[in-house]
N, C-alpha and C positions, 0 to 999 in steps of 0.2 A: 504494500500500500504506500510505503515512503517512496519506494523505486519510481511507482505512476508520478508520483507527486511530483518530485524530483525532476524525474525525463521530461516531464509535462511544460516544466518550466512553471511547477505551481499551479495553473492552470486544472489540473483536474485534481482533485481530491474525492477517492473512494474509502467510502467505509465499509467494516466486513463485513455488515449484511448485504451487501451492495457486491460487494466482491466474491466470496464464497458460492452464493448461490446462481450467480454467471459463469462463475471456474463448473459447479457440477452440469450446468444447462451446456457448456463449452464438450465437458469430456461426455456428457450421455450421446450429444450430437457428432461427434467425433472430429470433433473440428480441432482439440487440442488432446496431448496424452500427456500423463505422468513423467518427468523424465527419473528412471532407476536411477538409485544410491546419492540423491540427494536433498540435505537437511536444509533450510524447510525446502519443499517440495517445489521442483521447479517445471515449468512447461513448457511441450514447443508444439509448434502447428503440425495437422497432420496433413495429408495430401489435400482431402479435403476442404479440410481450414486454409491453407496455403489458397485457394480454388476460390473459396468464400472470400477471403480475404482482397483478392483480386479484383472478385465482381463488385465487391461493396468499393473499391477504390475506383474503380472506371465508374459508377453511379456516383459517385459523392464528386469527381472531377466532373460529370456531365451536369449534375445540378449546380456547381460552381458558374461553367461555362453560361447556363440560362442566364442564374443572376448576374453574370458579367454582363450579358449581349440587355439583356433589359433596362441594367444600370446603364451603361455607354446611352443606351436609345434614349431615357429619361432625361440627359446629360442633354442629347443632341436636343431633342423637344423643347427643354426649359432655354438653353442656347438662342436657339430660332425664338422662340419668345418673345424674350428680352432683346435681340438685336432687332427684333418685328417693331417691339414697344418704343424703342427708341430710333428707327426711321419712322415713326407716326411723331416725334415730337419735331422732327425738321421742318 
């Protein structure tokens, strides 16, 4: 939990109800496994997780790109505007 914290840059802060019961829903689903002979217990992606992982990153980059192309457009809109508004005071 200090690790997320940490890496996060502060940014996320999990607690262990929060955490715990996402590690069990992670390994029933097989997305991550146990890795052997270490204390606390450490995890790594399985092929499938590796797969998840992938698609959830090309989806969260394609909803980025929306709200970029929408911002940029709202930008151009309010632009045109205000350069409209003020050829109407010439």
């Amino acid at each position: 939990m200090n690790r997320i914290h940490r890496d996060s840059g502060g940014l996320m802060q999990i607690a262990p109800g929060t955490l715990y019961p996402a590690l069990k829903r992670l390994i029933n689903s097989s997305l991550i496994a146990a890795v052997p002979g270490h204390h606390p217990t450490q995890y790594e992606l399985t092929s499938a997780g590796l797969s998840a992982l992938q698609g959830e990153l090309r989806r969260l980059k394609n909803a980025v790109s929306v709200a970029e192309q929408r911002l940029s457009a709202q930008r151009y809109h309010i632009a045109e505007h205000f350069i409209g508004a003020q050829n109407l005071r010439q």
